[in-house]
VMD Tcl script that builds the backbone (N, CA, C; Angstrom):
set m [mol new atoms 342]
animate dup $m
set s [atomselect $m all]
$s set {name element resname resid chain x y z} {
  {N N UNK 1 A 0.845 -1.185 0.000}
  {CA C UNK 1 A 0.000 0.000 0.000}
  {C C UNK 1 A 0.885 1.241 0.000}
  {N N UNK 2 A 0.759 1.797 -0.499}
  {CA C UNK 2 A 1.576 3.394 -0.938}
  {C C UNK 2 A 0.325 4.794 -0.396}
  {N N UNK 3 A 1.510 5.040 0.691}
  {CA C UNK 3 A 0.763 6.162 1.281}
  {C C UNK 3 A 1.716 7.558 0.676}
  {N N UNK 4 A 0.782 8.590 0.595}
  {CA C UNK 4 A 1.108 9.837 0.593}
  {C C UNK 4 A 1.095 10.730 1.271}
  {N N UNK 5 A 2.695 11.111 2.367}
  {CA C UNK 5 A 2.533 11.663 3.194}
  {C C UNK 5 A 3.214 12.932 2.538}
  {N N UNK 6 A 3.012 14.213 3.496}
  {CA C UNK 6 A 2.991 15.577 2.940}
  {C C UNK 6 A 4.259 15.765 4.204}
  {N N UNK 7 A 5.359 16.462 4.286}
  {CA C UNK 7 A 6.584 16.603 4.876}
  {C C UNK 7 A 7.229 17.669 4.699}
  {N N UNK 8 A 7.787 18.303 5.503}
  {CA C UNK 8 A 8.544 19.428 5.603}
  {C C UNK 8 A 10.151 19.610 5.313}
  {N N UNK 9 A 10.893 20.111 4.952}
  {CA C UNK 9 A 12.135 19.933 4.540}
  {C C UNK 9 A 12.735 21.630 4.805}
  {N N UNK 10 A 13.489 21.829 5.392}
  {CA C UNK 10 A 14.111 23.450 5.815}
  {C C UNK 10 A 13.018 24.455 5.187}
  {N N UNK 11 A 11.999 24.479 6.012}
  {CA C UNK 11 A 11.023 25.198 4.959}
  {C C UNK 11 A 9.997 24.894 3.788}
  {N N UNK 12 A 10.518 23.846 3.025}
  {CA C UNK 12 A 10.101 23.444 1.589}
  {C C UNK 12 A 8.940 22.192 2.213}
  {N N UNK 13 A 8.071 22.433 1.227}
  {CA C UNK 13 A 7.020 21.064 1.788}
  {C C UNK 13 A 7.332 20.270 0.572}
  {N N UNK 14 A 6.734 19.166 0.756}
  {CA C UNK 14 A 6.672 18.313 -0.332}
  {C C UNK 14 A 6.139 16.793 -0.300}
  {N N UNK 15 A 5.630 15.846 -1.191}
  {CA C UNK 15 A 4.333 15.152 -0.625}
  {C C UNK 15 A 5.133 13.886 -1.443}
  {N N UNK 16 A 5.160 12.611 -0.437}
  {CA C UNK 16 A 6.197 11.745 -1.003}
  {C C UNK 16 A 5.189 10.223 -0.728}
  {N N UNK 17 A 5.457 9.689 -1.593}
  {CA C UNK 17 A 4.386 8.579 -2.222}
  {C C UNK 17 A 5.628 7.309 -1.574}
  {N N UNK 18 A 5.115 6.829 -0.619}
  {CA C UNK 18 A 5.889 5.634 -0.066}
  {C C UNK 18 A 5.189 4.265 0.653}
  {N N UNK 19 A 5.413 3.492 0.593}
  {CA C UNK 19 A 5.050 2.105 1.891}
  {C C UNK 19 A 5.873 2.352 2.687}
  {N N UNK 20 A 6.296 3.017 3.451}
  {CA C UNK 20 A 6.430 3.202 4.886}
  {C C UNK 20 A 6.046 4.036 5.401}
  {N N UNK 21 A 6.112 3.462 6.783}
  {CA C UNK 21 A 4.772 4.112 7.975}
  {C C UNK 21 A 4.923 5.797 8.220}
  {N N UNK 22 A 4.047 6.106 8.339}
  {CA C UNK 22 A 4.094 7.817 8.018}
  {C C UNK 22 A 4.956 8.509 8.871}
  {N N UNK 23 A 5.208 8.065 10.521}
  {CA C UNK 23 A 6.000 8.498 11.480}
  {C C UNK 23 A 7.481 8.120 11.110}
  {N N UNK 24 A 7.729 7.237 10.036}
  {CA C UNK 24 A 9.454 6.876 9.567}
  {C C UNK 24 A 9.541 8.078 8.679}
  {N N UNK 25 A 8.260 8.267 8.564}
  {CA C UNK 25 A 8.850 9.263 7.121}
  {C C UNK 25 A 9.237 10.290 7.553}
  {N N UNK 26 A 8.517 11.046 8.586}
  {CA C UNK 26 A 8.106 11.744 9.571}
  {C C UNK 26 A 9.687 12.393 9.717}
  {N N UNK 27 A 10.087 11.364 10.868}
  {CA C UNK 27 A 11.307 11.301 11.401}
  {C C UNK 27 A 12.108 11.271 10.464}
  {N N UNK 28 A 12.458 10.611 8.994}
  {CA C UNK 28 A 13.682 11.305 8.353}
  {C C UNK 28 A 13.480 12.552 7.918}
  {N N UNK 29 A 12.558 13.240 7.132}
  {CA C UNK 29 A 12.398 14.279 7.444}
  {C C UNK 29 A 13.020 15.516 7.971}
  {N N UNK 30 A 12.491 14.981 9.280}
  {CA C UNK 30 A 12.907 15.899 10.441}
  {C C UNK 30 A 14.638 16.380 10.844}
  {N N UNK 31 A 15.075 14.497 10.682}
  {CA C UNK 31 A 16.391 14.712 10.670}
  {C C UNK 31 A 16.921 14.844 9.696}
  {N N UNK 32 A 16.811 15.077 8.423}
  {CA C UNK 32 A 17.160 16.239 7.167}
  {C C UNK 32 A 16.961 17.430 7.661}
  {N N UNK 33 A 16.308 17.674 7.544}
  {CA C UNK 33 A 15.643 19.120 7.940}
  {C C UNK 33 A 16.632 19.885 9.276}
  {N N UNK 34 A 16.854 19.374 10.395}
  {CA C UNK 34 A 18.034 19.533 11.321}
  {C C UNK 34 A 19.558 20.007 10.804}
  {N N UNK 35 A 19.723 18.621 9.632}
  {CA C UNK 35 A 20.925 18.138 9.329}
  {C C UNK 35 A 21.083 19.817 8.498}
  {N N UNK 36 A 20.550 19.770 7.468}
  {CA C UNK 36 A 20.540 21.031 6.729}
  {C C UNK 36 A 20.711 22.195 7.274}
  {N N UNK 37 A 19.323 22.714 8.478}
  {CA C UNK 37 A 19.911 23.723 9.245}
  {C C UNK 37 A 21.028 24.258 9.920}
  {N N UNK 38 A 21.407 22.986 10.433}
  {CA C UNK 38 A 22.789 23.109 11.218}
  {C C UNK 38 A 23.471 23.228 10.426}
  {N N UNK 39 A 24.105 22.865 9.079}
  {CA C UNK 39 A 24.829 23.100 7.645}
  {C C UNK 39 A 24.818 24.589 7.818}
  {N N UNK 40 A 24.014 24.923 7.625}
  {CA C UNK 40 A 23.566 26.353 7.345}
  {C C UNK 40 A 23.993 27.550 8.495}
  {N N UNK 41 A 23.554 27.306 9.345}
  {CA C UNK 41 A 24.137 27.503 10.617}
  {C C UNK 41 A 25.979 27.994 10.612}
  {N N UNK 42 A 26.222 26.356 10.805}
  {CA C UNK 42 A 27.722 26.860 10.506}
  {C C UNK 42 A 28.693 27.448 9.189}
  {N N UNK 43 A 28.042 27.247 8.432}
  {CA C UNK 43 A 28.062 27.752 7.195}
  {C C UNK 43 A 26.857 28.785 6.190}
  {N N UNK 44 A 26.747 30.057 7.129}
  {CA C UNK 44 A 26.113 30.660 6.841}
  {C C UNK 44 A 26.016 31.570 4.559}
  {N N UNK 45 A 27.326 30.818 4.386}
  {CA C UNK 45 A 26.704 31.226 2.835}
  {C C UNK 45 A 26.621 30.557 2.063}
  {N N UNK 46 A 26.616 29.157 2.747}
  {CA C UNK 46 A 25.822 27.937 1.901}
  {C C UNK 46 A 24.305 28.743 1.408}
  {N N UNK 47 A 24.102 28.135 0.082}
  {CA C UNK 47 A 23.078 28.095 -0.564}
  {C C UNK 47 A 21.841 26.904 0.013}
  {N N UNK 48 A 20.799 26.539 -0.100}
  {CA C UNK 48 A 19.780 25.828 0.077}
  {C C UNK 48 A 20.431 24.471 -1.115}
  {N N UNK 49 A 20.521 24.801 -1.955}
  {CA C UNK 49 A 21.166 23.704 -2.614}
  {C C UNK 49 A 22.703 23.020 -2.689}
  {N N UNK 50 A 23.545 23.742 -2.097}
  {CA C UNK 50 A 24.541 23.368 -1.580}
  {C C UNK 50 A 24.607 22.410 -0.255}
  {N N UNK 51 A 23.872 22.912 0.641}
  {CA C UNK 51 A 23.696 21.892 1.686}
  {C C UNK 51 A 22.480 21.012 1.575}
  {N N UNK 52 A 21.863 20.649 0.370}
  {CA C UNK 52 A 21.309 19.574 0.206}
  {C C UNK 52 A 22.213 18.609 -0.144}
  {N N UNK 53 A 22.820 19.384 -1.029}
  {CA C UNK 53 A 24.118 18.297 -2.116}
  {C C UNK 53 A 24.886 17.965 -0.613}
  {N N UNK 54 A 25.558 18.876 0.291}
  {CA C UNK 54 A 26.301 18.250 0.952}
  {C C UNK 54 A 25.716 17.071 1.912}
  {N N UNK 55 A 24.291 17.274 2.232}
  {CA C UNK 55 A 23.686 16.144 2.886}
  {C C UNK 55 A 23.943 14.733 2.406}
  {N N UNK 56 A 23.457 15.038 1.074}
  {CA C UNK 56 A 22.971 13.875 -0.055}
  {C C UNK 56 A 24.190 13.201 -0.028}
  {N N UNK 57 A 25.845 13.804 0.051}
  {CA C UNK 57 A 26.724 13.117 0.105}
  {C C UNK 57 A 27.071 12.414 1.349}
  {N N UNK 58 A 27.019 13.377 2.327}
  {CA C UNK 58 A 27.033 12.451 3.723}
  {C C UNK 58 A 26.080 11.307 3.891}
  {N N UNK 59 A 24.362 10.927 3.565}
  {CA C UNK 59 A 23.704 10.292 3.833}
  {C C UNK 59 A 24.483 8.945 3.004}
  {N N UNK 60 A 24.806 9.516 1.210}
  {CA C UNK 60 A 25.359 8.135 0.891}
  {C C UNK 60 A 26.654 7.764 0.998}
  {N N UNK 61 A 27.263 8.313 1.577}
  {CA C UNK 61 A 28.961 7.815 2.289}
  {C C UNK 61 A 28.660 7.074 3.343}
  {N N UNK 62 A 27.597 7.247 4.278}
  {CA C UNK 62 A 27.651 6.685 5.472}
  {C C UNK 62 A 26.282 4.978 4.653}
  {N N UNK 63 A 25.644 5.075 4.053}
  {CA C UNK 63 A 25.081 4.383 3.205}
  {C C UNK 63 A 25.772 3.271 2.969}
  {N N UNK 64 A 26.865 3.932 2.498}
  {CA C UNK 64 A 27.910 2.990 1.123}
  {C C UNK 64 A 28.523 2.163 2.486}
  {N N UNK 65 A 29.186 3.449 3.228}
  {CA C UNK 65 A 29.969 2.332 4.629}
  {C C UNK 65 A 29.363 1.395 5.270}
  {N N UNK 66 A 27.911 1.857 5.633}
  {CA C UNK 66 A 27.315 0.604 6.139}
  {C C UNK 66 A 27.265 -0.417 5.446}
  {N N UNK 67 A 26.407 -0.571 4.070}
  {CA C UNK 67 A 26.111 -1.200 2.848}
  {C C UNK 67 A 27.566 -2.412 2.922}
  {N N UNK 68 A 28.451 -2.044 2.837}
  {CA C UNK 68 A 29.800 -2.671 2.681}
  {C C UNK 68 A 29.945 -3.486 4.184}
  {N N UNK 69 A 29.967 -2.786 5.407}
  {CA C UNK 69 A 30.101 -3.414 6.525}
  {C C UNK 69 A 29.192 -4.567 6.730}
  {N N UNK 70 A 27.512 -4.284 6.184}
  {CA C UNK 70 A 26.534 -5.580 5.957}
  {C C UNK 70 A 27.063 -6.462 5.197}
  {N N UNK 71 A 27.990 -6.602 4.256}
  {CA C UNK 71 A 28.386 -7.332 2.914}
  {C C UNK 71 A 29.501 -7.845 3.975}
  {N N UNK 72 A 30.485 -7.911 4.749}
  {CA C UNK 72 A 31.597 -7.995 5.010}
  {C C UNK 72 A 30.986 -9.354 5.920}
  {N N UNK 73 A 30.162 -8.483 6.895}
  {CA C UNK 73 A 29.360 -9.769 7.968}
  {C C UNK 73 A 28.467 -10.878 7.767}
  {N N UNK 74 A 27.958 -10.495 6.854}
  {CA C UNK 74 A 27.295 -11.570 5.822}
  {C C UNK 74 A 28.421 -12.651 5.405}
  {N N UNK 75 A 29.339 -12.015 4.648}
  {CA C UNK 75 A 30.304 -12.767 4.232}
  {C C UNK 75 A 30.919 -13.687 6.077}
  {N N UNK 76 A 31.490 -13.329 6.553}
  {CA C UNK 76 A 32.227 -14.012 8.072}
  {C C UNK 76 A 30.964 -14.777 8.461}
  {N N UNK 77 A 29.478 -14.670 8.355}
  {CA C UNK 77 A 28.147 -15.525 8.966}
  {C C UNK 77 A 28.352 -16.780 7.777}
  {N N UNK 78 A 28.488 -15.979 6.787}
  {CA C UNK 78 A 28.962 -17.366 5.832}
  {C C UNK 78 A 30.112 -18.312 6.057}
  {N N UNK 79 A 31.088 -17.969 6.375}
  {CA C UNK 79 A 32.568 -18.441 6.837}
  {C C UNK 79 A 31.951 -19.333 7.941}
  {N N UNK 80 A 30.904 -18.764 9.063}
  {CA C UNK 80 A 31.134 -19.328 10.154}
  {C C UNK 80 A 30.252 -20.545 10.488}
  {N N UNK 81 A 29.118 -20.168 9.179}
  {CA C UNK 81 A 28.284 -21.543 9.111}
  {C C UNK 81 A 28.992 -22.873 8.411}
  {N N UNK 82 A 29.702 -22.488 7.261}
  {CA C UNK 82 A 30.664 -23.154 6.919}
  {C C UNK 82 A 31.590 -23.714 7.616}
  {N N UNK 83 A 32.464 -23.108 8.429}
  {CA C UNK 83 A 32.947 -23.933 9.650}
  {C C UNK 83 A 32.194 -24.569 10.678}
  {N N UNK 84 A 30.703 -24.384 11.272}
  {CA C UNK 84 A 30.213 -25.066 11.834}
  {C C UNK 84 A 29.678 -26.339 11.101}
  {N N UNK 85 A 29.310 -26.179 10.061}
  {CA C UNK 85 A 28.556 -27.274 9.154}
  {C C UNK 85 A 29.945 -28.317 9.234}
  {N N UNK 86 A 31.287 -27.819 8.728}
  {CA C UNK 86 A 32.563 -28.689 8.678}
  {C C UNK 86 A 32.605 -29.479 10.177}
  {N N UNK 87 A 32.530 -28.762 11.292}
  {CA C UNK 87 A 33.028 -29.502 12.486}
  {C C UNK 87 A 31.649 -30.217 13.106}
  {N N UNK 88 A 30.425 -30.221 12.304}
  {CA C UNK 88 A 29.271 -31.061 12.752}
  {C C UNK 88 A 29.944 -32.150 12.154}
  {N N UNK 89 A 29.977 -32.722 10.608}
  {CA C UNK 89 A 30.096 -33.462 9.964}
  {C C UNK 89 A 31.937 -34.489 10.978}
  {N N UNK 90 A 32.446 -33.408 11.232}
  {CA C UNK 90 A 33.676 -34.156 11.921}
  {C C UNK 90 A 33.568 -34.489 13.364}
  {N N UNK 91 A 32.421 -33.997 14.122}
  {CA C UNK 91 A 31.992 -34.702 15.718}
  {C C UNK 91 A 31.476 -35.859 14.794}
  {N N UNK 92 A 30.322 -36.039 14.061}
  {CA C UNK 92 A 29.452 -36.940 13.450}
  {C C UNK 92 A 30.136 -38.386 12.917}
  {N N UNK 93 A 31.172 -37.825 12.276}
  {CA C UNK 93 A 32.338 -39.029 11.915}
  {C C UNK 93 A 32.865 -39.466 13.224}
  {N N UNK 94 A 33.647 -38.965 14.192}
  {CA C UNK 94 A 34.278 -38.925 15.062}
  {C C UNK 94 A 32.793 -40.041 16.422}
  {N N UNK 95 A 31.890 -39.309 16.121}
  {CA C UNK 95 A 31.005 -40.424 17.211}
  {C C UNK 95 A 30.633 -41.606 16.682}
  {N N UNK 96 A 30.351 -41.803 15.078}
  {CA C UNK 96 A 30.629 -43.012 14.452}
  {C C UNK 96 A 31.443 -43.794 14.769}
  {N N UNK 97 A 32.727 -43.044 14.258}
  {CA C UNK 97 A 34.193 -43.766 14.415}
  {C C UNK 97 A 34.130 -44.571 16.466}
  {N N UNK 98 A 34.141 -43.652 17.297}
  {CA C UNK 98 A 33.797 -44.139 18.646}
  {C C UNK 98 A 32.887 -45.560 18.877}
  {N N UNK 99 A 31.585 -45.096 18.068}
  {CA C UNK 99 A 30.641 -46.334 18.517}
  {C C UNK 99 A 31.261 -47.646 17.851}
  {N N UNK 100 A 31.773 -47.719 17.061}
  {CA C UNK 100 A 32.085 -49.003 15.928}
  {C C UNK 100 A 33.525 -49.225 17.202}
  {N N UNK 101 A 34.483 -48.285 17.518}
  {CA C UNK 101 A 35.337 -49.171 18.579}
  {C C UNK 101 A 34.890 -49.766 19.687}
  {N N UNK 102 A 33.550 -48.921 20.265}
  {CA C UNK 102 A 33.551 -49.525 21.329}
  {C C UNK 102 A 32.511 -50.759 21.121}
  {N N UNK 103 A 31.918 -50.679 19.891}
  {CA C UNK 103 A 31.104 -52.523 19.509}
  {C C UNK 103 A 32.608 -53.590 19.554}
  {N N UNK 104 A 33.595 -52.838 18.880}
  {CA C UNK 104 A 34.721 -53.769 18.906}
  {C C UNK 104 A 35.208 -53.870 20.283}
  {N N UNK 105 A 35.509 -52.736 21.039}
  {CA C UNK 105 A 36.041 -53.346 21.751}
  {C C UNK 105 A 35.137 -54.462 22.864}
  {N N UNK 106 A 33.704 -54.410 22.722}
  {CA C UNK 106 A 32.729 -55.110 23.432}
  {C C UNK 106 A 32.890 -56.410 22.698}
  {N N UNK 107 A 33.084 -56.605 21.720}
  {CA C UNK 107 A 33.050 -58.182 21.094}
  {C C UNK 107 A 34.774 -59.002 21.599}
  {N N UNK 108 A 35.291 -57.896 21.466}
  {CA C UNK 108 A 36.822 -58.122 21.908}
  {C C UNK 108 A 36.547 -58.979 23.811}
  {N N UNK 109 A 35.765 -58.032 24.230}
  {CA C UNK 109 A 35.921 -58.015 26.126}
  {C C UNK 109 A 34.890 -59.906 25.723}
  {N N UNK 110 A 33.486 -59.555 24.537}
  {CA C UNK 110 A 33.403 -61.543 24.673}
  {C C UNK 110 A 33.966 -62.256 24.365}
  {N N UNK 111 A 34.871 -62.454 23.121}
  {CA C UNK 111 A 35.923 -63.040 22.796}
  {C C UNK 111 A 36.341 -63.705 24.428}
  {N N UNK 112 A 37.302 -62.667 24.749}
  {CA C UNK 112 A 38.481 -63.026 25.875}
  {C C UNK 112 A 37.514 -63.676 27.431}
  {N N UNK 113 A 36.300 -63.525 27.062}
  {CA C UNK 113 A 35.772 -63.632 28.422}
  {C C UNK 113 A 35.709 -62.500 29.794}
  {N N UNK 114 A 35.972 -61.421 29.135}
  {CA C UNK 114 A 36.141 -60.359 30.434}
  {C C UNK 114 A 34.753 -59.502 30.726}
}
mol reanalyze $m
mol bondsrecalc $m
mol representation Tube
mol addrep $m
């Protein structure tokens, strides 16, 4: 379902057609809207479009870094299922290998009589 919520931006309104919940939208928003001011703020002859652009770059630098850090851990969850899957299969052999000695060594103890 695609809602159309209506949102504020340093001043500027504008009405954004999304499936997510109206208070997410809400809240980025808001923290644009902050992010920008404070731009502005300390950099009082930034333009309105200058500290959008500079937003737009910070939001996707920190984007890209995360984006990559998800890819990295994904990758090591892969590594680590892979090593668990390896050392199931080697307890699994290993309790095999156990039960078959100790049938032997139980046929061994009737053999000898012990």
């Amino acid at each position: 379902m695609v809602n159309k919520i209506k949102i504020e931006i340093a001043g500027a309104s504008y009405t954004v057609a999304t499936s997510e919940q109206e208070g997410y939208v809400r809240d980025l928003a808001k923290e644009m809207s902050d992010d920008i001011d404070a731009l502005m703020v300390r950099n009082p002859s930034l333009s309105m479009n200058d500290a959008l652009v500079l937003c737009a770059i910070a939001y996707l630098s920190e984007y890209k870094k995360e984006a990559a850090n998800s890819d990295h851990i994904r990758s090591q969850l892969k590594e680590y299922l892979g090593d668990t899957a390896r050392a199931r299969m080697d307890a699994d052999e290993a309790n095999r290998r156990a039960d078959k000695l100790a049938r032997e060594l139980e046929e061994l103890r009737r053999r000898n009589g012990l």
